[in-house]
MARLUMTOR-663969 format. One record per residue (C-alpha): residue number from 1; residue in one letter; x, y, z. Coordinates in steps of 0.1 Angstrom, whole numbers, plus 5000, padded with zeros to 4 digits. Example, Ala and Ser with C-alpha at 12.3 -4.5 7.8 and 13.67 -1.06 7.14 Angstrom:
REM residues 2
1/A/5123/4955/5078 .
2/S/5137/4989/5071 .
REM end
This chain:
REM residues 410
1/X/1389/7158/5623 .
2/X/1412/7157/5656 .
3/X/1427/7193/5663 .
4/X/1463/7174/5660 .
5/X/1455/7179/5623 .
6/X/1444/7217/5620 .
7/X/1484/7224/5629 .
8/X/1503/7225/5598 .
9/X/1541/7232/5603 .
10/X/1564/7244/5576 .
11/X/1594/7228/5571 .
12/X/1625/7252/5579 .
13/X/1637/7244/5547 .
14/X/1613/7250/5525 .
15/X/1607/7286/5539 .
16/X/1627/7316/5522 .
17/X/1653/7331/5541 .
18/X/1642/7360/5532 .
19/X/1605/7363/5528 .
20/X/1599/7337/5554 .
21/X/1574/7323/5534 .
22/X/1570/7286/5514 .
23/X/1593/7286/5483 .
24/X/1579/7294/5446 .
25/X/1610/7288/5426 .
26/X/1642/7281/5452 .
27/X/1674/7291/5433 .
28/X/1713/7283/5456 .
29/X/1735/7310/5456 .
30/X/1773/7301/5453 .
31/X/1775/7300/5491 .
32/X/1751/7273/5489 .
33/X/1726/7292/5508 .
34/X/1688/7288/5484 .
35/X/1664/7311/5483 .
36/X/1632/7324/5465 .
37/X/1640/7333/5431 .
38/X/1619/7366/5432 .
39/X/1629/7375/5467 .
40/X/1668/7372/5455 .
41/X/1665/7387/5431 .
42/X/1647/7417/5448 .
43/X/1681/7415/5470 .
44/X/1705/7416/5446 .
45/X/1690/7443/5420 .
46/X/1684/7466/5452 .
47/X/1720/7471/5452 .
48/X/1734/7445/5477 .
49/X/1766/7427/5470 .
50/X/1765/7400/5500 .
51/X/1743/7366/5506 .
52/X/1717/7375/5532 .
53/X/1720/7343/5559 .
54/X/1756/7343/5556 .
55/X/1769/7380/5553 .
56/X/1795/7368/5528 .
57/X/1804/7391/5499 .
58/X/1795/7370/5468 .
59/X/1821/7366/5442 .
60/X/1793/7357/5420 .
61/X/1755/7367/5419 .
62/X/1745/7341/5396 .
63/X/1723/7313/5412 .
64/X/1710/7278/5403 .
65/X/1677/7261/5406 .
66/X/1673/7238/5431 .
67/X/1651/7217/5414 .
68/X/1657/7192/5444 .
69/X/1643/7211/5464 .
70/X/1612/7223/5442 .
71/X/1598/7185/5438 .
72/X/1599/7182/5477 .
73/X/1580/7211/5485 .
74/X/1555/7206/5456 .
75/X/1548/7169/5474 .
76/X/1545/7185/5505 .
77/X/1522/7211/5494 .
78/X/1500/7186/5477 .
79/X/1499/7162/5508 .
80/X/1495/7196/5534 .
81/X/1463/7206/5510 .
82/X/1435/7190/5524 .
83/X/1451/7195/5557 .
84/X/1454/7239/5557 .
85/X/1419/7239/5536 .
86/X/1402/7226/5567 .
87/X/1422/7250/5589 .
88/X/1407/7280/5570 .
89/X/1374/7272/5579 .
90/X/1366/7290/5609 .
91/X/1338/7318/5603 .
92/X/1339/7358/5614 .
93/X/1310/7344/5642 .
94/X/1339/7324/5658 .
95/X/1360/7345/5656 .
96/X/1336/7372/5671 .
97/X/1331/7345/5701 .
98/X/1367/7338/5703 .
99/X/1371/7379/5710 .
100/X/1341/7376/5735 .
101/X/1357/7349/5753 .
102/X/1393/7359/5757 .
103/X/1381/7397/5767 .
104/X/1364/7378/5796 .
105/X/1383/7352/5802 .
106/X/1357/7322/5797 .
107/X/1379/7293/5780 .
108/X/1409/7321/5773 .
109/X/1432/7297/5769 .
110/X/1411/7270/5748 .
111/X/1400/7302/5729 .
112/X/1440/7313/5722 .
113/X/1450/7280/5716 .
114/X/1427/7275/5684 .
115/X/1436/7312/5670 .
116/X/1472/7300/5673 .
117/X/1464/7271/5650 .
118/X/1444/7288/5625 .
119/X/1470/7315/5623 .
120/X/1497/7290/5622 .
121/X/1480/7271/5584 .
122/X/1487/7297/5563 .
123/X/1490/7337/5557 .
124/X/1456/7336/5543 .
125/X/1443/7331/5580 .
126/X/1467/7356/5596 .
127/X/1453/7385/5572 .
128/X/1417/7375/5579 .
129/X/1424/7378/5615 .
130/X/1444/7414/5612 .
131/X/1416/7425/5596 .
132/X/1390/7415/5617 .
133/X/1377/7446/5637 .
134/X/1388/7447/5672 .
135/X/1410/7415/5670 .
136/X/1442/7427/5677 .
137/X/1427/7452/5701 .
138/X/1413/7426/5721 .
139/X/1445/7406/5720 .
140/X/1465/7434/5735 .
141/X/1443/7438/5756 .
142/X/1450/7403/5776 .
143/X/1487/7413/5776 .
144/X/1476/7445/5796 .
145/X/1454/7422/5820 .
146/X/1467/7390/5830 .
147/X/1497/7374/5843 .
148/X/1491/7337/5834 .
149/X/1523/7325/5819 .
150/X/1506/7300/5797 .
151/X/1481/7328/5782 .
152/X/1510/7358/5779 .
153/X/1527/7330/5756 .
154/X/1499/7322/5732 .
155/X/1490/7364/5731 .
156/X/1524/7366/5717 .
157/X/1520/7343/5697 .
158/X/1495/7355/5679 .
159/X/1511/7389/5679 .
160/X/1538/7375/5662 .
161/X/1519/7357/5633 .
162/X/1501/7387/5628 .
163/X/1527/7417/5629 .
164/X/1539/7416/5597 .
165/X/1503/7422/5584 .
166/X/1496/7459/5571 .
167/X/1484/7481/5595 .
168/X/1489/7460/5624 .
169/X/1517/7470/5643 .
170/X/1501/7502/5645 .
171/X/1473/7495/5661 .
172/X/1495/7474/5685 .
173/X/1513/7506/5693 .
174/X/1480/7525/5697 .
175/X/1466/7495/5719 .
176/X/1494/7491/5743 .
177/X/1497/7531/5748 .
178/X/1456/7535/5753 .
179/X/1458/7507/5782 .
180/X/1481/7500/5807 .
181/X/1510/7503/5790 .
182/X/1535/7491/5823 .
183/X/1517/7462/5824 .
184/X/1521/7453/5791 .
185/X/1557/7454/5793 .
186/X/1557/7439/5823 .
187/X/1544/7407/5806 .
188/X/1567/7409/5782 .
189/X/1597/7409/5807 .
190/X/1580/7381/5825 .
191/X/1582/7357/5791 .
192/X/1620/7371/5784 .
193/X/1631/7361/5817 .
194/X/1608/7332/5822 .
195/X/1595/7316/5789 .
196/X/1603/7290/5766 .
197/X/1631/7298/5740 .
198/X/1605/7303/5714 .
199/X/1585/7322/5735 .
200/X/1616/7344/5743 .
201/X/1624/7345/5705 .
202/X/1587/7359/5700 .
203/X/1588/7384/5725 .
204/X/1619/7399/5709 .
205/X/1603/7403/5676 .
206/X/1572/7414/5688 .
207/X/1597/7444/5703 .
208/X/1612/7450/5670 .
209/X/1581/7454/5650 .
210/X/1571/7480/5675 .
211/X/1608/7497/5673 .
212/X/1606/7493/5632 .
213/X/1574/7519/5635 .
214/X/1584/7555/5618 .
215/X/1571/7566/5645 .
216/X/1599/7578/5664 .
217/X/1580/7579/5699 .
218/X/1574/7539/5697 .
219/X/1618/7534/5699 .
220/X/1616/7556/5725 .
221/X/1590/7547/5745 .
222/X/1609/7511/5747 .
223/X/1641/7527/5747 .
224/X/1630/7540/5782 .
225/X/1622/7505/5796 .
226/X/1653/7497/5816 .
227/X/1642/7465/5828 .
228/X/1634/7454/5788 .
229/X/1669/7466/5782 .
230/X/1685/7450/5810 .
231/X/1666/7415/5802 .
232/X/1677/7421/5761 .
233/X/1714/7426/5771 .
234/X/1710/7395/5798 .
235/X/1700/7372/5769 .
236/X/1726/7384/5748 .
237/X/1756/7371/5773 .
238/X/1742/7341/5787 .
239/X/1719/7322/5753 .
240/X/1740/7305/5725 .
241/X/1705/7297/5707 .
242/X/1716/7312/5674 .
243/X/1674/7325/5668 .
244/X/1672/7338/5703 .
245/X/1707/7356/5699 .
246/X/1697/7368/5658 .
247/X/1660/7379/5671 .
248/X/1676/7400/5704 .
249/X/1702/7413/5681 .
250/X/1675/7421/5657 .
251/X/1658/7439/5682 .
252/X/1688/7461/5699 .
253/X/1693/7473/5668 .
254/X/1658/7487/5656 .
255/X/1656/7501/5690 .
256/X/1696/7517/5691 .
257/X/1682/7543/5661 .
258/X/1669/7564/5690 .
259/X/1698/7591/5700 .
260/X/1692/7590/5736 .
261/X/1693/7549/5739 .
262/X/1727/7543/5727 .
263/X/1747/7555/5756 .
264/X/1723/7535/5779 .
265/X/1733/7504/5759 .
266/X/1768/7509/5767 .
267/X/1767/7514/5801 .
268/X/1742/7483/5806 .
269/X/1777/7468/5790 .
270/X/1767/7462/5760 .
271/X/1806/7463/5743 .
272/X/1822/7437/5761 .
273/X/1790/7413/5751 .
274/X/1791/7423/5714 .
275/X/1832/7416/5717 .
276/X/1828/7382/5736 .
277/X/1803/7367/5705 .
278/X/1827/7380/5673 .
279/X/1854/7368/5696 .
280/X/1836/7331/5697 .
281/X/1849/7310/5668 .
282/X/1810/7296/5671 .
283/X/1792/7323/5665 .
284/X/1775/7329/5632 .
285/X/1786/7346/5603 .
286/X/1745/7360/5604 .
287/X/1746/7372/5640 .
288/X/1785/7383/5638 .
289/X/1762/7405/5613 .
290/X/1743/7418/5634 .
291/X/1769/7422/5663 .
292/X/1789/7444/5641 .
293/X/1759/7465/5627 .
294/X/1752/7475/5666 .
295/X/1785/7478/5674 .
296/X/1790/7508/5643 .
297/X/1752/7523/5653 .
298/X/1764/7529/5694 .
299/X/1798/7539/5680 .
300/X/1782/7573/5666 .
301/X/1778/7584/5703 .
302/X/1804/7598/5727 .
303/X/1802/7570/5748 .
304/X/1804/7542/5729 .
305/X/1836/7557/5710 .
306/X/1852/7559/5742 .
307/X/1843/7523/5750 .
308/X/1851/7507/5719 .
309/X/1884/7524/5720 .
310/X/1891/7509/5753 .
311/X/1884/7476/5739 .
312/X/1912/7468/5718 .
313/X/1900/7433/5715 .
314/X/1868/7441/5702 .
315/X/1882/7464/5676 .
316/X/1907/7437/5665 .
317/X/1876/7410/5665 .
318/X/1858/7439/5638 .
319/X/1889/7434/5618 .
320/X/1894/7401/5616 .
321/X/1857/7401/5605 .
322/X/1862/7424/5580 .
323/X/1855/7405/5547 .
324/X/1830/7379/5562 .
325/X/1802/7397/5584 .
326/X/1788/7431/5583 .
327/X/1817/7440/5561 .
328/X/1799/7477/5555 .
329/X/1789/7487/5587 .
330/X/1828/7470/5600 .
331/X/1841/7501/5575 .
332/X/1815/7528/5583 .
333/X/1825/7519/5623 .
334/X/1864/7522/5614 .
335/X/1863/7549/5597 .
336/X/1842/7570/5621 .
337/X/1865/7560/5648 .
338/X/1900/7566/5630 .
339/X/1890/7593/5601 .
340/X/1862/7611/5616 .
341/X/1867/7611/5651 .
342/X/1908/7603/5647 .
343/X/1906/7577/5678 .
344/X/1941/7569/5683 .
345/X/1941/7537/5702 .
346/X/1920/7524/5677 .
347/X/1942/7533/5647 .
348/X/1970/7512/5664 .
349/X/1948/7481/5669 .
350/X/1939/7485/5628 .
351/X/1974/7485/5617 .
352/X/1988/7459/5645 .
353/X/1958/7438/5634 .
354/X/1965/7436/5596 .
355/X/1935/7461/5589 .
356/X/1952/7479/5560 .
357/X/1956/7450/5539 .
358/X/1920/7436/5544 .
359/X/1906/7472/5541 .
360/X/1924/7468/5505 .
361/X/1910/7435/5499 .
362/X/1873/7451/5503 .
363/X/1887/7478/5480 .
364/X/1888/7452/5453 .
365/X/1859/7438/5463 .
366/X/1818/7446/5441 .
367/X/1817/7467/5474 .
368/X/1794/7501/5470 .
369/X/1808/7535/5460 .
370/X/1804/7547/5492 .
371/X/1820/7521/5509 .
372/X/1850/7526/5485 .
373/X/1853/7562/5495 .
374/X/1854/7554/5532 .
375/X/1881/7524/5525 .
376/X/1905/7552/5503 .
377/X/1905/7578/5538 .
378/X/1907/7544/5561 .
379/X/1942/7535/5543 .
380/X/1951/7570/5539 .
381/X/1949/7576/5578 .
382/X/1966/7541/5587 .
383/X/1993/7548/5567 .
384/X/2009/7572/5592 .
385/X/2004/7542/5614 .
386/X/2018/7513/5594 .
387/X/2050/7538/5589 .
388/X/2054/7547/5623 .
389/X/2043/7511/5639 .
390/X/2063/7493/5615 .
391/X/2038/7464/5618 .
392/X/2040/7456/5584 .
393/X/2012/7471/5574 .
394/X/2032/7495/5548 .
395/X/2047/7461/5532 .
396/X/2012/7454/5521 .
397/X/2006/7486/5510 .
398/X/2036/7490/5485 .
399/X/2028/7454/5471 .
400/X/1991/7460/5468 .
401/X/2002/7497/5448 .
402/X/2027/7477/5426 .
403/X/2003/7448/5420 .
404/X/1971/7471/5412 .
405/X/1963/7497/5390 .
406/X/1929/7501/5387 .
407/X/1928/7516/5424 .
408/X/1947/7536/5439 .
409/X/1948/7537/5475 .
410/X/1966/7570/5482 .
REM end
């Protein structure tokens, strides 16, 4: 059989948003969005309000089959059969040569290129090769050796079929910190500035599943990489691919958890970037998401408060956002800035940007109690504003308190 037909690609469509993996049972939200009946489900009972790709509170959480949908993937997986069977036959002494060879770089690439098939037929093969002793230590291991552009992108490659397999990302971590380290993220840097889009995408999330480690040292170790950061922010302004944008995103964020990285972000610029994508009528409602959710995590530091608060633009951009994207971290950034931290030139941006009444309309919204209680001291603290500013901001308040009982703003 010709190697053209050990590579079995999944359809976009047919893979959950979610779970990433083939659907079981797809099921369309009202935002027309379809998903894996048991991973939506997992979604909406953990407490969650919103529609995952989209960000959009859902006005209803009941969902319909696509039964559409479920006959074409059930031809496709009964066509792909024969097809991933025969990609699953590859036996622990191959894989044991395949290990030999790429350590001493005899047929490294040949050797790479086949693992990247076999992983690539089906999560089956990407467990068997996680838990194949010293696999992913000898994979690291290339990363922290050679500078071959077309090798570094298959590595990561296989890193990122593999690191969502338990127990893998933390023998990564242990690898890359055991070896040469700098050169590691050296190769790294080398595919972000110089790879393919996919290659770039990889990369990224190769970074977050490091940053997602509890370990605390991991976010800070690649906190401390300027040059990763610098490339990261780079990507950010300059790429309108919507996966490379969501997978850098991704990435700043697991990494902004660390304390010490946040006010690094914002001086690499980081706030006018996030304010030039909400600000783009073409940007996502997914990574407006994501832009928001960084934007509240480096607000929590001196430094980004002060930035933010000079950026009127971006603030205004978070409220006109308000009830599609990130609508919970949008509140949880307003209200540190105005309640917590009483930020006046932000206040005045709220009000002059009709924040009061959307910050009612997520009042009324299935939002979380929590999210309630930081909307109530939100309108609370504007209202000086919408009195003094006369921006008619109090107009919406007094019809919102005669229209509505069941809340009470003030």
């Amino acid at each position: 059989m010709g190697r053209e037909e050990l590579h079995i690609t999944v359809p976009s469509l047919f893979k959950c948003p979610i779970s990433m993996e083939v659907m079981k049972s797809p099921v369309s939200l009202c935002t027309g969005v379809t998903y894996d009946r048991s991973s939506i489900q997992h979604w909406l009972e953990s407490g969650h309000d919103t529609c995952p790709a989209t960000m959009q509170v859902l006005p209803s959480k009941i969902f319909v089959p696509n039964l559409t949908l479920h006959r074409l993937i059930h031809l496709w997986l009964h066509h792909s059969t024969t097809a991933a069977a025969t990609a699953s036959l590859i036996s622990s002494h191959q894989v044991r040569v395949f290990i030999e060879n790429i350590t001493e770089n005899v047929d490294r690439r040949d050797c790479l290129e086949k693992i990247v098939e076999f992983a690539n037929a089906r999560d089956e093969n990407r467990r068997f090769l996680a838990d194949f002793d010293g696999f992913v230590e000898a994979i690291v291991g290339v990363l922290c050796k050679s500078a071959e552009m077309e090798v570094v992108e298959l590595v990561v490659r296989v890193l990122d079929l593999i690191m969502s397999q338990n127990g893998v990302k933390e023998r990564v971590y242990s690898s890359i910190f055991r070896s040469n380290h700098q050169k590691w993220f050296a190769s790294i840097c080398l595919l972000l500035r110089n790879g393919s889009v996919n290659s770039k995408i990889e990369s990224a999330r190769v970074l977050e599943y490091l940053a997602a480690l509890e370990v605390t040292e991991s976010k800070r170790r690649i906190a401390e990489e300027e040059e990763i950061l610098t490339v990261l922010l780079r990507l950010l302004a300059s790429e309108n691919d919507f996966n490379l944008c969501g997978a850098v995103l991704s990435c700043l964020i697991a990494v902004s958890v660390t304390r010490s990285v946040k006010p690094r972000l914002v001086r690499f610029r980081l706030i006018p970037i996030l304010s030039e994508k909400l600000l783009n009528p073409n940007t996502k409602l997914s990574t407006a998401g994501k832009c928001v959710k960084l934007l509240s995590r480096v607000s929590t530091c001196p430094e980004g408060r002060s930035a933010i608060s000079e950026a009127p633009k971006c603030v205004a951009a978070v409220v006109e956002r308000l009830m599609k994207a990130g609508t919970e971290d949008a509140v949880a950034m307003l209200w540190g800035l105005c309640c917590v931290h009483g930020e006046k030139k932000v206040k005045d941006v709220v009000v002059k940007s009709n924040g009061v009444t959307k910050i009612l309309l997520v009042m009324q919204s299935e939002c979380e109690g929590h999210v309630r209680r930081m909307c109530g001291e939100l309108v609370k603290t504007l209202r000086v504003g919408c009195k003094v500013g006369g921006s008619g901001g109090d107009g919406a308040l007094r019809r919102y308190e005669t229209k509505t009982t069941h809340i009470m703003p003030c």
